[in-house]
C-alpha positions in Angstrom: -13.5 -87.1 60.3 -14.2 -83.6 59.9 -13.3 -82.2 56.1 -12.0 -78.6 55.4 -14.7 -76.4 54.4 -14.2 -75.2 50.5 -14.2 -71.4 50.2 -15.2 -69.7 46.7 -15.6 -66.4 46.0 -17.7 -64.2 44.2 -17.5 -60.7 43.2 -20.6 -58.3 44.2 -20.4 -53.9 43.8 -21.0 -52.5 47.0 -19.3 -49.0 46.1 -16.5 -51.3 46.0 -14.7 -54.4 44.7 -15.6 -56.9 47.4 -15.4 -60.7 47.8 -17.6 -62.7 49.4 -17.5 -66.6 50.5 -19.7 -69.1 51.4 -18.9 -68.2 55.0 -16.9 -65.9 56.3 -13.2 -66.2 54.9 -10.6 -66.8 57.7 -7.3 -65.5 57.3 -5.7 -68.4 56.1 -7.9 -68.1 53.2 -7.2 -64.6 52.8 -3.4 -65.8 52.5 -4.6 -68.5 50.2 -6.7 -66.3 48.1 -4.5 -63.2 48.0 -1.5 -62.9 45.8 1.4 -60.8 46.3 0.6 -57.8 44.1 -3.2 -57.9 45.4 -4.3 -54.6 47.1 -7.0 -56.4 49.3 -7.8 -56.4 53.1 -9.7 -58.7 54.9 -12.7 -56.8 56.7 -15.1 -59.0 58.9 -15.3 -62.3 56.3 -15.0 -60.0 53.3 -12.1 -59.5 50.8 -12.6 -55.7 50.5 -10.4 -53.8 47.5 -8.4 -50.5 49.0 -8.6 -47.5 47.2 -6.1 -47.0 44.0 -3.5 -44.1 45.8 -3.9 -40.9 44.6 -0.5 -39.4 43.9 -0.1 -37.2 47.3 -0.2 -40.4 48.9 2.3 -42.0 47.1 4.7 -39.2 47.2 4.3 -38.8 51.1 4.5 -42.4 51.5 7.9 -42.7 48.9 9.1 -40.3 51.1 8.5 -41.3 54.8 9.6 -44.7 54.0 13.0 -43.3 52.7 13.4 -41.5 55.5 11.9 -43.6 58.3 13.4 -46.6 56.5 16.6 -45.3 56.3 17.1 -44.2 59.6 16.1 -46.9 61.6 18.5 -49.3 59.1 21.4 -46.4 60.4 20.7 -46.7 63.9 20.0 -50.8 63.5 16.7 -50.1 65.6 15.2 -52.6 63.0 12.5 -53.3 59.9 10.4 -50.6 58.5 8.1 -52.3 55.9 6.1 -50.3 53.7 1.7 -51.2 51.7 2.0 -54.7 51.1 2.3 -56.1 54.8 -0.9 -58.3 56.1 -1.4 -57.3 59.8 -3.7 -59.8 61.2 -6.7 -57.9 63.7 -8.5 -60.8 64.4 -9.3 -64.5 62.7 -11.2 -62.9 60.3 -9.9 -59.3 59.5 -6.3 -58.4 58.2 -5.2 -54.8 57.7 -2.5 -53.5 55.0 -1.2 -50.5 56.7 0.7 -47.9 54.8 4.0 -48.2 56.7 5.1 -50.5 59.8 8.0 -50.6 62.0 9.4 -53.7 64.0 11.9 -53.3 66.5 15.0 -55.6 66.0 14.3 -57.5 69.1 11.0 -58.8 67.7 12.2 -59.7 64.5 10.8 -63.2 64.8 7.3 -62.2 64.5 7.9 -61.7 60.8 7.1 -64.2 58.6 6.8 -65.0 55.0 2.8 -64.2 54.6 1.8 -62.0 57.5 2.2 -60.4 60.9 0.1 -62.5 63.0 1.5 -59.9 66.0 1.2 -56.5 66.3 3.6 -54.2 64.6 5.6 -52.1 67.0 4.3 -48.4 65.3 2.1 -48.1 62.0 1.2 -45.4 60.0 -1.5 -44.6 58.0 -1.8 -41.5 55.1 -5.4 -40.5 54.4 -6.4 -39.3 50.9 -9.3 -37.4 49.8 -12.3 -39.5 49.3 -11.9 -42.0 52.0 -15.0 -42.2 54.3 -14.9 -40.8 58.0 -16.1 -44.3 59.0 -13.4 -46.1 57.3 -10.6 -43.9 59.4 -12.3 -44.4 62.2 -12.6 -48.3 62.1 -8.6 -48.7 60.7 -7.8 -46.8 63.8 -10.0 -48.9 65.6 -8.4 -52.3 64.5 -4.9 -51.0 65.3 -6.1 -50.3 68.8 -8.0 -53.7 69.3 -4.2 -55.5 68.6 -2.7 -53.2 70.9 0.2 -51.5 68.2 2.2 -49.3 70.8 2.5 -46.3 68.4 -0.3 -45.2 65.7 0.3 -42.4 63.1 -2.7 -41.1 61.6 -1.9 -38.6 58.3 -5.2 -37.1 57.6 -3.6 -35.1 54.0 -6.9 -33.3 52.9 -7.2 -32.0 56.5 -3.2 -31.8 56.9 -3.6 -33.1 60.2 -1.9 -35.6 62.2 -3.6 -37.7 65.1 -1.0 -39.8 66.8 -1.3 -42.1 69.9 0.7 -43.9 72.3 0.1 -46.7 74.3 0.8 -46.3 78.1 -0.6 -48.6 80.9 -3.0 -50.0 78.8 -4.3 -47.0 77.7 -4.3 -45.1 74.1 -3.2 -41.0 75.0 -3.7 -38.9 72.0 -1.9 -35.7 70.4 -3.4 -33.8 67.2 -1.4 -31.3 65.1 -1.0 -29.7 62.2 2.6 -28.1 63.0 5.7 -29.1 65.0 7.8 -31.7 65.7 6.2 -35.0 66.2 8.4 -37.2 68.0 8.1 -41.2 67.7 8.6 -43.0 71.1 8.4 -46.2 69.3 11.3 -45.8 66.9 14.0 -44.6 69.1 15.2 -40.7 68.2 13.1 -40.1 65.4 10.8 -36.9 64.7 10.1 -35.8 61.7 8.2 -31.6 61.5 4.5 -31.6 60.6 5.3 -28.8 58.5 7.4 -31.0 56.6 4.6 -34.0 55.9 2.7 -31.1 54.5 4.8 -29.4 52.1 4.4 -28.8 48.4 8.1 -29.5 48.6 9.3 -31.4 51.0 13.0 -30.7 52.1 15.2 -33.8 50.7 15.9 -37.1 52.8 19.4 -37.6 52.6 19.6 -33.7 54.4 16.7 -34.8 57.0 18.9 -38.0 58.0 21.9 -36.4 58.3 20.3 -34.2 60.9 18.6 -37.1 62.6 21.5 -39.0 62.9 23.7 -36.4 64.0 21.2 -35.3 66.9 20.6 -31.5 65.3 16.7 -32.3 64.5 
C-alpha cells in the first residue's frame, strides 16, 4: 500500500518570501497549505509570496472590477472575480491573477478552492518593481492554459499588451491610447486613456454608457 507523502515547509530569502518542501508541493498541497487571506502562488514546487500592491494598483484594480464587475452582472454575461482566485497552470504551479472573468455558460468550473480550468479572460496590472522576467513568465502561464483573452496593464510604462486567442494561436495588440475592446466579455471596452488617468472618470457614468451602447 502506497502512503501519502508528508509535505513540510520551510521558509528560505531568495529576494522573496518563499516556501520550499521536501519535494515539490503539488497543488493540492498548495490548497492544503494556503489559507484564504494568503497572498501566495504556486511557481514550479515553490510557494512564492506576491508583492504587497502599491496603491496605483489597488486603485486601478478597485476600479476595473467595479466597472468590469458591474457590467457583466447587468448584461448577465457572468462572474468577474477579483486577487484571491487560484488558477491552476499545471500540477505544480497556480497563478492568482488580478482580475478573471467566467462566462455564465461555464459556471461549473468554479469551485470552492480553485479554477482547475482556464478562466475565460484575465487581467493582470503591473506595478513598478516587478521584474521583466516575472511579466514575462505570468503571461507565459496564461498562454500554456490556453485563457482566450489576456490583459496585460504595464502602469509604470502605461502600456497595455492584450491578446486573443484565434485558431490556436495568441494575436497581439499594444497601446497606450484608445479604445480596447474585450471579445471575451461581450460589448465591453473601456479607453486606455482612462486606465491611465490621474483621475479616472467615475463608474456609475462609464456603465451607463456601456450599457446604453454610446461607448
Amino acid at each position: 500500500m502506497r502512503v501519502r507523502e508528508s509535505r513540510r515547509v520551510r521558509w528560505i530569502s531568495e529576494r522573496q518570501r518563499v516556501g520550499v518542501g521536501d519535494a515539490p508541493l503539488s497543488v493540492s498541497d498548495y490548497l492544503r497549505l494556503c489559507r484564504e487571506d494568503d497572498e501566495y502562488e504556486l511557481l514550479d514546487g515553490v510557494l512564492v509570496r506576491r508583492m504587497a500592491a502599491q496603491l496605483p494598483h489597488e486603485w486601478l484594480f478597485q476600479w476595473m472590477l467595479r466597472l468590469v464587475g458591474g457590467y457583466a452582472e447587468a448584461r448577465g454575461l457572468g462572474v468577474v472575480l477579483g486577487s484571491r482566485t487560484p488558477v491552476q497552470i499545471t500540477p505544480y504551479r497556480v497563478r492568482l491573477p488580478d482580475l478573471l472573468f467566467v462566462r455564465t455558460e461555464r459556471m461549473p468550473i468554479l469551485n470552492p478552492q480553485a479554477l482547475l480550468e482556464p478562466p475565460d479572460w484575465v487581467m493582470e496590472i503591473r506595478s513598478a518593481g516587478e521584474r521583466d522576467s516575472d511579466w514575462v513568465r505570468l503571461e507565459s502561464d496564461y498562454r500554456t492554459i490556453g485563457v482566450p483573452e489576456i490583459w496585460m496593464v504595464d502602469l509604470p510604462r502605461q502600456r497595455v499588451r492584450a491578446l486573443h486567442l484565434q485558431a490556436g494561436d495568441y494575436t497581439v495588440q499594444e497601446a497606450s491610447a484608445g479604445l480596447l475592446q474585450s471579445e471575451a466579455i461581450a460589448g465591453f471596452a473601456v479607453r486606455l486613456e482612462d486606465l491611465f488617468a490621474e483621475a479616472r472618470p467615475k463608474v456609475s457614468d462609464l456603465l451607463r454608457d456601456l450599457l446604453e451602447g454610446t461607448r
